[in-house]
C-alpha positions as CSV (number, residue, x, y, z in Angstrom):
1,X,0.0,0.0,0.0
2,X,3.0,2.2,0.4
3,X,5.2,1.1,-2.0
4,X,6.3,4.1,-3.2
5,X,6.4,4.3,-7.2
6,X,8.4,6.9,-10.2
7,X,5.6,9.4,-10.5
8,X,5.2,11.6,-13.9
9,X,3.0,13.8,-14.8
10,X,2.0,14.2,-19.0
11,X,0.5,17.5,-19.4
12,X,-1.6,17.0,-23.0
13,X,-5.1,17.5,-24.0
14,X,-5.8,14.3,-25.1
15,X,-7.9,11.6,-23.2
16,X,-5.3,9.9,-22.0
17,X,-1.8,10.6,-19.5
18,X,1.3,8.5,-18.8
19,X,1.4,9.4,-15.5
20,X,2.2,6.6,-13.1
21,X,0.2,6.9,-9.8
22,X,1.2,5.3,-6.7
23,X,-1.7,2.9,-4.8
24,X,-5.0,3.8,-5.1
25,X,-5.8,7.4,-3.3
26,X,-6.8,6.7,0.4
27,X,-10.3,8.8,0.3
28,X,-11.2,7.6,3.7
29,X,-8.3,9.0,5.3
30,X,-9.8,12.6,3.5
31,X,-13.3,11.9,5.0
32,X,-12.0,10.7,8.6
33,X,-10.0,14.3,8.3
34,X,-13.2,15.3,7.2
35,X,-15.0,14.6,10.4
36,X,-13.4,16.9,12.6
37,X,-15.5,19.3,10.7
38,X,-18.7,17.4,11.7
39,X,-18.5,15.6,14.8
40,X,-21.5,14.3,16.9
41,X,-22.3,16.8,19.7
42,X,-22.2,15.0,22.7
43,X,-26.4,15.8,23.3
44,X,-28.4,13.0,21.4
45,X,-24.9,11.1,20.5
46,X,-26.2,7.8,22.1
47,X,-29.6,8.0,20.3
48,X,-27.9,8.6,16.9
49,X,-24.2,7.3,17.6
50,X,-23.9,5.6,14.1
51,X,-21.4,5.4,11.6
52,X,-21.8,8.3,9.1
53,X,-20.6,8.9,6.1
54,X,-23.8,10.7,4.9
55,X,-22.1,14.5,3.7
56,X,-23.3,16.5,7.1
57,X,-21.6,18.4,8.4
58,X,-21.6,18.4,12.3
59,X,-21.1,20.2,14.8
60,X,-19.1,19.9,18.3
61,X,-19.6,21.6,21.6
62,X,-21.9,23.0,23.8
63,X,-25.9,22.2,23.6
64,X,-27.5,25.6,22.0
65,X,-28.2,27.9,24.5
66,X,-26.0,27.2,26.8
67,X,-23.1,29.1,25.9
68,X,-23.5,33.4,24.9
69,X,-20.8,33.5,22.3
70,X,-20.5,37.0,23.0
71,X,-20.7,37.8,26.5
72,X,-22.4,41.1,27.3
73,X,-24.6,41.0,24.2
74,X,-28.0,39.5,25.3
75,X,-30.1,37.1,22.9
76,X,-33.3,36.0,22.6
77,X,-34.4,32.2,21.5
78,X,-33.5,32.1,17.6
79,X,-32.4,35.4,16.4
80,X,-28.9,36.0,15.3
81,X,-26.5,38.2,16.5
82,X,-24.6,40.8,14.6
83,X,-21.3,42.4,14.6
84,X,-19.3,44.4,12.2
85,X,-22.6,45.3,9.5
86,X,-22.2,41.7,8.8
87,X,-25.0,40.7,6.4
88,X,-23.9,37.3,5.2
89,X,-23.5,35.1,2.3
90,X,-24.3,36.4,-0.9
91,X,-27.1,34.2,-2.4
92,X,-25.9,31.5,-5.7
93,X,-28.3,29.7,-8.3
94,X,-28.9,26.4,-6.9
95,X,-31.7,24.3,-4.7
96,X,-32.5,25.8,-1.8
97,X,-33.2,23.7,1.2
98,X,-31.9,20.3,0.8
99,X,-31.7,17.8,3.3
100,X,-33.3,14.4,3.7
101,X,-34.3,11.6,5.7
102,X,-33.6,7.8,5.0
103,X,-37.5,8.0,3.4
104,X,-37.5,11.5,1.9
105,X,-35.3,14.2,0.1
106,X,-36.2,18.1,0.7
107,X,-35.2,20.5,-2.2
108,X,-37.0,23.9,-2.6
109,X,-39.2,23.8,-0.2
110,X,-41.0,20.4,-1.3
111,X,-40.3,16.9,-0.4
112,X,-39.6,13.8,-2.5
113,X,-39.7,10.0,-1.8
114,X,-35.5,9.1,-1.3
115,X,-35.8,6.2,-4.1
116,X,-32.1,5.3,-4.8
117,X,-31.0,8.6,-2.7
118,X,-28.5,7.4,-0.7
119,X,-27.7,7.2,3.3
120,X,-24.1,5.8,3.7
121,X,-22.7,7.6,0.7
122,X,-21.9,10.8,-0.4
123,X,-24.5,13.5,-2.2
124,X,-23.3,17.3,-3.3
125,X,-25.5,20.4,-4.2
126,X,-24.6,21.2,-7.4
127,X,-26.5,24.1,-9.9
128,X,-29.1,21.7,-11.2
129,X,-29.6,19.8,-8.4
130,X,-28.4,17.3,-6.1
131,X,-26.0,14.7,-7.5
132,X,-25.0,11.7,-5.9
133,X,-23.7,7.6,-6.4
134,X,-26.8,5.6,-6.1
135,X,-27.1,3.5,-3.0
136,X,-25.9,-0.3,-3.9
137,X,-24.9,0.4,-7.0
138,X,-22.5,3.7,-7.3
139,X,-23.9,4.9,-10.4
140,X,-23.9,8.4,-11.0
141,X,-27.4,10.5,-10.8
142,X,-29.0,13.8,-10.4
143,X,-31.9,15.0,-8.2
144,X,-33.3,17.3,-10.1
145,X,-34.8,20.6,-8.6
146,X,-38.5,18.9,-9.6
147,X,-37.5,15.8,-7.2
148,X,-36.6,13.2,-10.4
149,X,-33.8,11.2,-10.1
150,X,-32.1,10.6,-13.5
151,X,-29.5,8.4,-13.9
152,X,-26.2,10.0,-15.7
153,X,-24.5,7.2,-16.6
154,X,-25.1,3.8,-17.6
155,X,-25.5,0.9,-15.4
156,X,-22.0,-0.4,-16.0
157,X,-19.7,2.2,-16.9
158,X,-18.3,2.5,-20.7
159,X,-14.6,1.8,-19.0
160,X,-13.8,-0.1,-16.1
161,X,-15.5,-2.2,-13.1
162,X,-17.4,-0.4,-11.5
163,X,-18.1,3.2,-10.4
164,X,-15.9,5.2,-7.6
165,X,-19.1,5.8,-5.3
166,X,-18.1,10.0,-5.3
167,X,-19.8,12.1,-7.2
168,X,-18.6,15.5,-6.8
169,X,-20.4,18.7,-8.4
170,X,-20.2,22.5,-9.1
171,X,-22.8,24.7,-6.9
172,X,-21.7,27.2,-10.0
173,X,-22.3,25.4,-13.0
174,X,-24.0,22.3,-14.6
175,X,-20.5,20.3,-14.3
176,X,-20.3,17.3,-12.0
177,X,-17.6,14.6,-12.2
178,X,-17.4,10.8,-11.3
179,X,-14.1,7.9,-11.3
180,X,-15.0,5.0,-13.2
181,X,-12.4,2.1,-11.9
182,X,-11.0,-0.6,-13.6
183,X,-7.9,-3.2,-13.1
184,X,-4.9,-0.6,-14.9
185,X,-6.1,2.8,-13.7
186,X,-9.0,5.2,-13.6
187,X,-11.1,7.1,-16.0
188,X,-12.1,10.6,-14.5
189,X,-15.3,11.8,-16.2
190,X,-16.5,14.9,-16.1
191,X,-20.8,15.6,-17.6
192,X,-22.8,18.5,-18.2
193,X,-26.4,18.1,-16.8
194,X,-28.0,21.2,-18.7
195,X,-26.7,19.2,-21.7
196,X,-27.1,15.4,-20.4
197,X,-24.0,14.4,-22.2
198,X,-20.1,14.0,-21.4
199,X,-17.8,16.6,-21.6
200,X,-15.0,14.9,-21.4
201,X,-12.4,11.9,-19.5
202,X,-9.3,11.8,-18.9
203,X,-7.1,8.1,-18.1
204,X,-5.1,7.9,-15.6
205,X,-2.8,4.9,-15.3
206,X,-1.9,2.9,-12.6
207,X,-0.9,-0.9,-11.2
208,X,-3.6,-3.3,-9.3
209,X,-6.5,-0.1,-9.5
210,X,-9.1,-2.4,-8.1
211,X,-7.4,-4.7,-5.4
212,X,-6.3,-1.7,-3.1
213,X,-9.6,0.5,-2.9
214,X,-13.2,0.8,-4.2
215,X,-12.4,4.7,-5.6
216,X,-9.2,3.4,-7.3
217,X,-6.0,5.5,-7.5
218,X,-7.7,8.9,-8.4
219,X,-11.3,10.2,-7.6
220,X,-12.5,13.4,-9.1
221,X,-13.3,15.3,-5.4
222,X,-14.3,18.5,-5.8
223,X,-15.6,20.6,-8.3
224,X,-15.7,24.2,-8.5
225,X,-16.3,27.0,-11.1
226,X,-15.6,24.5,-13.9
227,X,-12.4,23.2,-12.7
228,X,-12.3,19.6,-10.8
229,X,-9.9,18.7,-7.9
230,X,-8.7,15.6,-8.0
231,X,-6.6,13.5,-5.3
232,X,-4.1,11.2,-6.1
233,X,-1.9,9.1,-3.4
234,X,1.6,11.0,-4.6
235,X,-0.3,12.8,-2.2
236,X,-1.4,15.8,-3.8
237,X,-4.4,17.7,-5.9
238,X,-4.2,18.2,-9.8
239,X,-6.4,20.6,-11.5
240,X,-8.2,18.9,-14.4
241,X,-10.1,22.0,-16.4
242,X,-12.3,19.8,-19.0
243,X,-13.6,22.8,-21.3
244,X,-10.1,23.4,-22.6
245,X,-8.2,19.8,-21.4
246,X,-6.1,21.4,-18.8
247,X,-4.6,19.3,-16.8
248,X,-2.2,20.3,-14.5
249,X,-0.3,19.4,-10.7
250,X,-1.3,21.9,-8.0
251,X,0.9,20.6,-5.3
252,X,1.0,18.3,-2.5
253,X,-2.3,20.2,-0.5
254,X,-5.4,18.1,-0.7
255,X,-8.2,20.3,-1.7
256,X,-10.7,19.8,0.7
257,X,-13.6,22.2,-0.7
258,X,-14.0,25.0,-3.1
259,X,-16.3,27.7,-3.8
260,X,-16.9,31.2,-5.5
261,X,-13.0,30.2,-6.4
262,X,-12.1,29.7,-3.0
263,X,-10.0,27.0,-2.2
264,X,-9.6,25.2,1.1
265,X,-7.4,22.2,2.1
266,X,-7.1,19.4,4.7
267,X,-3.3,20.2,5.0
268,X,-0.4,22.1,3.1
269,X,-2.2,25.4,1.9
270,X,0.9,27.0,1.4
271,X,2.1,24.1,-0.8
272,X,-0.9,24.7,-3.6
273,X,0.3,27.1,-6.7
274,X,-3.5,28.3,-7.7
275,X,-1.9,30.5,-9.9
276,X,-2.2,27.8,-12.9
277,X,-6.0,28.0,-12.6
278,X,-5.7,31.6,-14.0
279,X,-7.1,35.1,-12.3
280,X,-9.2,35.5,-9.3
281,X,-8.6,32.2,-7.6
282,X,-7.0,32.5,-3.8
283,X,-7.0,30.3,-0.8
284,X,-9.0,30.4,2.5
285,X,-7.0,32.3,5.4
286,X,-8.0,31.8,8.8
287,X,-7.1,35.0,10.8
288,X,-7.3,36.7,13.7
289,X,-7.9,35.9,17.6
290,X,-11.1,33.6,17.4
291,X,-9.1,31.1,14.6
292,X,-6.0,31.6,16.7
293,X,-7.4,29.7,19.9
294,X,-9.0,27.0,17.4
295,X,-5.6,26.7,15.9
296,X,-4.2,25.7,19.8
297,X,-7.4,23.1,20.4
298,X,-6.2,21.5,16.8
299,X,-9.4,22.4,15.2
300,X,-9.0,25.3,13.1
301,X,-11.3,24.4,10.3
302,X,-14.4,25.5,9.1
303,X,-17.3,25.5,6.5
304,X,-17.1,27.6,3.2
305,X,-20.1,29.4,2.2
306,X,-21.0,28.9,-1.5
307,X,-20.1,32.3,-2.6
308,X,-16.5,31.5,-1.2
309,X,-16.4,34.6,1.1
310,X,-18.0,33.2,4.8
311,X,-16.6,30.4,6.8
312,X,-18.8,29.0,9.7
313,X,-16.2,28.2,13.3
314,X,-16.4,24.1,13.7
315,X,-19.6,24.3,15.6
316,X,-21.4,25.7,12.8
317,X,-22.8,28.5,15.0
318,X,-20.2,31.7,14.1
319,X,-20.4,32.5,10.7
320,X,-17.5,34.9,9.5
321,X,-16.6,36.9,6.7
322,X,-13.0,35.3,6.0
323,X,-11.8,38.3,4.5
324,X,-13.3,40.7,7.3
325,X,-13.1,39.1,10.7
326,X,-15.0,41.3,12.7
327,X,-18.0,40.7,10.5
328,X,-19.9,37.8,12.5
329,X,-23.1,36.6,12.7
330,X,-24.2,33.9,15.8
331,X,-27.0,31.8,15.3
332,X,-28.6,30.2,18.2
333,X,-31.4,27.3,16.7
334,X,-33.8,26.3,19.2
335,X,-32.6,22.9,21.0
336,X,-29.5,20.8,20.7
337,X,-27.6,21.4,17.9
338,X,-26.6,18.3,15.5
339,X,-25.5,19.3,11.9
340,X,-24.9,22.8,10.3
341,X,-24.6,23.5,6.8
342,X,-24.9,26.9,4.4
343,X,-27.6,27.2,1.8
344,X,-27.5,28.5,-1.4
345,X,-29.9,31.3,-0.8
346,X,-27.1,32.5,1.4
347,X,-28.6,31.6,4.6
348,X,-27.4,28.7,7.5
349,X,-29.4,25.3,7.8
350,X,-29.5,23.6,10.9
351,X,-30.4,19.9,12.2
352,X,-31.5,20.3,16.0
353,X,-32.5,17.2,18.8
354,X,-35.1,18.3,21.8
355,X,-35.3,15.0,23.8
356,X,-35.6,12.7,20.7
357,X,-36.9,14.3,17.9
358,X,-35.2,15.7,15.1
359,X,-36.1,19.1,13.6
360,X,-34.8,21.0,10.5
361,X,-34.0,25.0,10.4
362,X,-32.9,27.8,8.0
363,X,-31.7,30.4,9.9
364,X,-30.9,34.0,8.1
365,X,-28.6,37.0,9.3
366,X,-31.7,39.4,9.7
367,X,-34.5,37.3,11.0
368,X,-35.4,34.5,13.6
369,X,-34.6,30.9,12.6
370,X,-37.6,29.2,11.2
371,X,-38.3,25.4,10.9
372,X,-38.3,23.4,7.7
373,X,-39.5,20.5,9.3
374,X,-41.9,19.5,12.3
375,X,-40.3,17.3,14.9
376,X,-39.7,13.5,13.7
377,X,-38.2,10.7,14.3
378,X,-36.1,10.4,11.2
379,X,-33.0,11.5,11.6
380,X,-32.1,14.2,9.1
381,X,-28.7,14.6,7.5
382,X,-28.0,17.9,5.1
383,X,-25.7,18.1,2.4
384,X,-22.7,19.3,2.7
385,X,-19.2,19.5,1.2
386,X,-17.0,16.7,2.1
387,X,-19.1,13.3,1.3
């Protein structure tokens, strides 16, 4: 597994590279990372303790309520507070308030029966919907913003074994991407669902893809403003642009999300070049005294907004203009918090627990948090960036 292997890189626009990629990417290493991000508040963790790999993020700490963020400044139940003019995300074009149950997928504002929707495996908001591997079977799909489910790919894929089981897809655009794995490497696809058809793939070689890991020895994992992240095990990230073929090593940081051209990482920021991708891309810096004490508890990371200019603090509670750190908003749901997430429409989504019952919440920087859902028993998992 860590037999290390002559790594080079072919940069051409063709469908194929000669690069020679060491064993298959370890994605679950990424999602346990991951995890920090979204960790089961100790409130309702017995009721719920299960092992998720459902693309919520959750939150750590204190049980709402408990805890005034910012001592001196009274709250009431529900309604944010504000400091520094801080108005919050601007809003993108995408579905608006998505989460989902184990029976049912929400999506602006109406719900859907789940049908091949999956629980265990990872779904991303894209522009056109919601796309995700199908539950048993990996194969690529697309909630549209109507609630049909429509498969992008065929049942076995045109190369390979098997699909990856990652589907990873551009809040900005109608791109989404997908690995489709077979014995001597990968092929990374990238699809246009305004179109319904493939853009392009790109080959990437390697030795004994399929005995090592189910994604193979690259996965396409993130997608952002047309250009798709992919992780390979040299370790590293290359930019793959498929409009123009681009296809190009950013370093040895693992992308970790990417919005609005925002990039973040798991590790190594300072070990990306972005400047390949062309103008206007930059990554995520964590400043100031708030980030600074997360930085000494080992959690210093955070959620990106979709436009790529707010960052929520691990709890999902503080939301922050990266760029402006004294521009906050705190959100205070009503009952125990359990999974935060931002929407598209620019406002904070929150999974809550009072006693046993789950409830759903979209909370926004000028107004009291209202529910989305009455209590349940379901749980309720949102959609967020990392599964």
């Amino acid at each position: 597994m860590n037999e290390k292997m002559e790594t080079r890189v072919k940069q051409t626009f063709d469908h194929r590279t000669d690069e020679l990629v060491p064993p298959p990417v370890d994605v679950a290493a990424l999602v346990r990372r991951g995890r920090r991000r979204r960790s089961w508040r100790s409130a309702g963790a017995a009721a719920v303790a299960v092992a998720v790999v459902g693309g919520t993020a959750y939150a750590a700490g204190t049980v709402a309520g408990d805890a005034d963020p910012d001592p001196g400044r009274p709250t009431k139940e529900g309604l944010p507070v504000v400091t520094g003019g801080a108005a919050g995300p601007q809003p993108v074009d995408g579905p608006t308030a998505v989460f989902h149950t184990k029976s049912s997928v929400s999506i602006d504002g109406r719900t859907y029966p789940a049908g091949n929707f999956p629980w265990d495996t990872g779904p991303h908001v894209g522009q056109l919907g919601v796309a995700y591997p199908a539950k048993r079977t990996g194969v690529p799909h697309l909630m549209k913003r109507d609630g049909s489910q429509v498969a992008l790919a065929p049942d076995r894929p045109k190369v390979g074994d098997r699909y990856s089981g990652w589907v990873a897809a551009d809040a900005a655009s109608p791109l989404v991407a997908w690995g489709e794995v077979g014995p001597t490497g990968v092929d990374v696809v990238a699809y246009d669902t305004a179109k319904g058809s493939e853009i392009a793939r790109k080959r990437v070689n390697c030795q004994n893809a399929t005995s090592s890991s189910s994604f193979g020895c690259a996965v396409p994992y993130v997608a952002s403003d047309g250009v798709v992240f992919v992780h390979t095990n040299r370790p590293g990230t290359i930019a793959w642009r498929p409009a123009d073929g681009t296809w190009q090593r950013l370093g040895d940081g693992s992308v970790s999300q990417a919005h609005g051209k925002v990039v973040d990482t798991f590790s190594g920021p300072d070990q990306l070049d972005l400047s390949v991708l062309g103008d206007g891309w930059s990554r995520l810096r964590l400043t100031g005294p708030f980030w600074e004490e997360q930085e000494k508890q080992g959690d210093a990371e955070a959620l990106l907004s979709f436009d790529g200019s707010w960052v929520t603090d691990p709890e999902g509670k503080r939301v922050e203009d990266w760029h402006n750190p004294e521009a906050t908003v705190t959100y205070d749901p009503p009952g125990s918090e359990v999974a935060a997430q931002y929407d598209t429409d620019g406002s904070m989504l929150y999974v809550t627990m009072s006693g046993d019952k789950y409830r759903a919440w979209d909370c926004t920087a000028t107004a009291r948090c209202e529910p989305l859902t009455e209590p349940t028993d379901e749980e309720i998992r949102l959609i967020s960036w990392d599964l």
